[in-house]
C-alpha positions as a Markdown table, in Angstrom:
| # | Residue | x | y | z |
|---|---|---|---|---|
| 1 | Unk | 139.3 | 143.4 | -136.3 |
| 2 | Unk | 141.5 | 140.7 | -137.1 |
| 3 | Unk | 143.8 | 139.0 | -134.3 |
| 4 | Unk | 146.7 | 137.3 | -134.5 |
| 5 | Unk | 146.7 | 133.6 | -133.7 |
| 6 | Unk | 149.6 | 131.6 | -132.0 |
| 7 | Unk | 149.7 | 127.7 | -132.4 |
| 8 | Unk | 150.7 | 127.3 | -128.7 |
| 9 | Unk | 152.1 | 124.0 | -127.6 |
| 10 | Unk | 150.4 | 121.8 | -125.3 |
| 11 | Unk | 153.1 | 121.7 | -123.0 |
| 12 | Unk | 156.1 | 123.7 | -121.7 |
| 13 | Unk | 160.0 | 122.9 | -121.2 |
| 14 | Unk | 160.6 | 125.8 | -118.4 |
| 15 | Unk | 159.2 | 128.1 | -115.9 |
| 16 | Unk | 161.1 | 131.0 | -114.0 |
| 17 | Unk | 159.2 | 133.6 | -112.1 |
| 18 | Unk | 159.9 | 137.3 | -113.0 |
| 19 | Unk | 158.4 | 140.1 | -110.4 |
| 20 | Unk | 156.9 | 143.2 | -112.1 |
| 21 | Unk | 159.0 | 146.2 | -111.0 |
| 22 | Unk | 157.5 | 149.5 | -110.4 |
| 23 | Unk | 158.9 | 150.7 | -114.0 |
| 24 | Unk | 157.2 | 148.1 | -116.1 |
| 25 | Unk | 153.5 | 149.8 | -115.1 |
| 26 | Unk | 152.2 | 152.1 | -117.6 |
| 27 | Unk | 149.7 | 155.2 | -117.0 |
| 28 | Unk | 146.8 | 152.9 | -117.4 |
| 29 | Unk | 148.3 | 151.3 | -113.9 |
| 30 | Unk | 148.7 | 148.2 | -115.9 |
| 31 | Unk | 151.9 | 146.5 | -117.4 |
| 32 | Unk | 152.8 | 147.9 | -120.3 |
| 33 | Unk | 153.4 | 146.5 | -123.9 |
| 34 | Unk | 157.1 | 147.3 | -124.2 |
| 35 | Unk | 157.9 | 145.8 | -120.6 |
| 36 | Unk | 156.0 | 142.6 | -122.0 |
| 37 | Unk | 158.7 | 142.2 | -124.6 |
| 38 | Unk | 161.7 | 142.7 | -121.5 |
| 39 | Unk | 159.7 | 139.9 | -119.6 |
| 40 | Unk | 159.9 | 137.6 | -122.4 |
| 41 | Unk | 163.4 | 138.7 | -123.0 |
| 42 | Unk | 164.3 | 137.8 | -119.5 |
| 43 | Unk | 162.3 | 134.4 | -119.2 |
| 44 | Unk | 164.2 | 133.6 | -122.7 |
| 45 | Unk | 167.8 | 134.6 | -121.2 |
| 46 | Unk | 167.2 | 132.2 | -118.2 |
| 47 | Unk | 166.0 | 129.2 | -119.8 |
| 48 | Unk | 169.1 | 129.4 | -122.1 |
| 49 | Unk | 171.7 | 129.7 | -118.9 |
| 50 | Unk | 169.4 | 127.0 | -117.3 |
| 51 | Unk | 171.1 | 124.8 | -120.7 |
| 52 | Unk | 174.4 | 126.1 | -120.5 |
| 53 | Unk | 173.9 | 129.3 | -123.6 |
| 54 | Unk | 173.6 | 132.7 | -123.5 |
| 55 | Unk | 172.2 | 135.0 | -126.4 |
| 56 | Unk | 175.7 | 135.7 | -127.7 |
| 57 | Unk | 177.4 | 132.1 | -127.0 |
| 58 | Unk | 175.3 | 129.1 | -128.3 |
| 59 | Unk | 177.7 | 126.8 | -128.9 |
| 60 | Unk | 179.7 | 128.8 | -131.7 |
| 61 | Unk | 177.2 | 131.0 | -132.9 |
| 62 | Unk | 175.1 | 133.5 | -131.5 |
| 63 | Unk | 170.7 | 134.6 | -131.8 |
| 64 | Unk | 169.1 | 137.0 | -133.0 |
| 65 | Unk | 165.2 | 138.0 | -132.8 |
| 66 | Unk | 163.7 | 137.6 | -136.6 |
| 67 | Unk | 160.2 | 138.0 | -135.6 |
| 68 | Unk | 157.5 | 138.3 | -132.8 |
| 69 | Unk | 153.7 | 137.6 | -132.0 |
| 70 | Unk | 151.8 | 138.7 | -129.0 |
| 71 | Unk | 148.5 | 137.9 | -127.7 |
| 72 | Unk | 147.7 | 140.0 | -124.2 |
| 73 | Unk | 144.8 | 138.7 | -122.5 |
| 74 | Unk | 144.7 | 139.8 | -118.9 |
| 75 | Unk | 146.5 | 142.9 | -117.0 |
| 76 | Unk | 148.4 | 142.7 | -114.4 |
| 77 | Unk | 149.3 | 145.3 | -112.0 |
| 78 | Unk | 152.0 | 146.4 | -109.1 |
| 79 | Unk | 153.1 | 144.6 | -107.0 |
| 80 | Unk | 152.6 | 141.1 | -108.6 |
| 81 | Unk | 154.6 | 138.3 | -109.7 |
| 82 | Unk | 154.9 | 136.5 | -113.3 |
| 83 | Unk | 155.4 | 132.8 | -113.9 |
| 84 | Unk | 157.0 | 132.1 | -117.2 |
| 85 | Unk | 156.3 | 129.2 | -119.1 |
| 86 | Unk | 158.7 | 128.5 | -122.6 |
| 87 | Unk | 158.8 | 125.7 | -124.9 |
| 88 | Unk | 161.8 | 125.4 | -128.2 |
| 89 | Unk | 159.9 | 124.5 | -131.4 |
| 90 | Unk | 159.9 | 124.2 | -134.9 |
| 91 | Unk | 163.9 | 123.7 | -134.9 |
| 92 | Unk | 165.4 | 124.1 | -138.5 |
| 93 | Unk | 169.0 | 124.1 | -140.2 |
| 94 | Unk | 169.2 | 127.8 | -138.5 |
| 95 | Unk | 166.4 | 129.0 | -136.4 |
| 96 | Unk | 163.5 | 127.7 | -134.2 |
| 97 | Unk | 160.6 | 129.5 | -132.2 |
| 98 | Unk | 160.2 | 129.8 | -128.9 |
| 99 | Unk | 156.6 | 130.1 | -127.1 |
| 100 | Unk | 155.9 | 131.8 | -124.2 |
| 101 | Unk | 152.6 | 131.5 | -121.8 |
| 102 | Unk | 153.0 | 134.4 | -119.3 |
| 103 | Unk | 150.4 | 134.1 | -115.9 |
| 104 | Unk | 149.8 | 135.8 | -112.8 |
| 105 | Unk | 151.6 | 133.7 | -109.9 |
| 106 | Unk | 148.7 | 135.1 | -107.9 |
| 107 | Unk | 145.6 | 133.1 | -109.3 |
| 108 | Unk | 147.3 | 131.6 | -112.6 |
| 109 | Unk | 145.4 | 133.8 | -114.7 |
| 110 | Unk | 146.8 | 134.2 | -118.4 |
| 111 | Unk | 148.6 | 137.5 | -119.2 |
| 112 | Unk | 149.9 | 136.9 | -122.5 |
| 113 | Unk | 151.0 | 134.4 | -125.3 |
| 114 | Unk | 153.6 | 135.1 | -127.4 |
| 115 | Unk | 156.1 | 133.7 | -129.9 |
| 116 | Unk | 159.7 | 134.7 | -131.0 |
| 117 | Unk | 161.0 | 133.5 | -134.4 |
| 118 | Unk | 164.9 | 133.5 | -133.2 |
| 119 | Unk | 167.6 | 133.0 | -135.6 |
| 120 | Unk | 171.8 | 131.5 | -135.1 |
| 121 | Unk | 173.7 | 134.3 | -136.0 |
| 122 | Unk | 177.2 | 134.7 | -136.9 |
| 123 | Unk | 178.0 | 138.3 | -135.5 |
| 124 | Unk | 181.1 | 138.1 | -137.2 |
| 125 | Unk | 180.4 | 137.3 | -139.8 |
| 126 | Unk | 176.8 | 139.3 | -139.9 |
| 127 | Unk | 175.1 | 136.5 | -141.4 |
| 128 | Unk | 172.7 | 133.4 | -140.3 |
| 129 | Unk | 174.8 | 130.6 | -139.6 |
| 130 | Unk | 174.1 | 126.6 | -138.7 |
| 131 | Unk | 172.5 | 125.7 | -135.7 |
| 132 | Unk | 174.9 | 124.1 | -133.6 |
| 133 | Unk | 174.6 | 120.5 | -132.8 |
| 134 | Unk | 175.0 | 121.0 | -128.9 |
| 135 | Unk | 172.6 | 123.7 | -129.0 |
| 136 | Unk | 169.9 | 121.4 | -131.3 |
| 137 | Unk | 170.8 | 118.0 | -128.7 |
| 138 | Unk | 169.5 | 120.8 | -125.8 |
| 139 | Unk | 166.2 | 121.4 | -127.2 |
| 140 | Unk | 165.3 | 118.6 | -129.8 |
| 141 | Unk | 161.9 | 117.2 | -128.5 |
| 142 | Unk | 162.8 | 114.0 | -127.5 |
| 143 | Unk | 160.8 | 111.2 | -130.1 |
């Protein structure tokens, strides 16, 4: 069987801790795949307040999920406690990645890796737009 491979960074621009509610176990008493993807969805929404952005206000423009990539390697089970880790990459004219490293708070064990290609979009409009400059000053590696 063939996996899929992420390119991880070596480091990470954020962390937030996220506890597993009672609803994100499965009936294999483990967290389940979909709550995985509201996890990252949640980490994502905080590092973007922690810059001053929401999902719908970037700085004139809004995102918008264009792809995703998900490694699990570990479960985790009630009660526990996730640490987040996030990185912005690959910025381009209107899109960049962002990588995830998802661990158990508990012994730092590795849940999950996962990417999300995300995408300015103009809602209005319904179409990709430019990445705005504040937004690309937030998270432009610095050289």
């Amino acid at each position: 069987m063939s996996r899929i491979k992420l390119d991880s960074p070596e480091s990470y621009d954020f962390s937030v801790e996220i506890p597993i509610r009672i609803t994100d176990i499965n009936y294999g008493n483990h967290l389940g795949h979909d709550s995985i993807m509201s996890i990252l969805h949640e980490a994502r929404v905080c590092m973007l307040k922690d810059k001053g952005f929401s999902e719908i206000d970037i700085g004139g423009c809004g995102l918008i999920m264009a792809d995703t990539g998900i490694v699990f390697k570990n479960e985790v089970h009630y009660p526990a406690t996730l640490t987040c880790e996030l990185a912005v990459r690959n910025l381009s004219r209107s899109g960049f990645d962002v990588y995830y490293r998802v661990m158990r708070l508990e012994d730092g064990a590795v849940i999950a890796e996962a990417k999300t290609g995300m995408v300015c979009f103009d809602y209005e409009r319904g179409r990709p737009a430019r990445m705005p400059d504040g937004f690309r000053a937030a998270f432009q590696p610095e050289p």
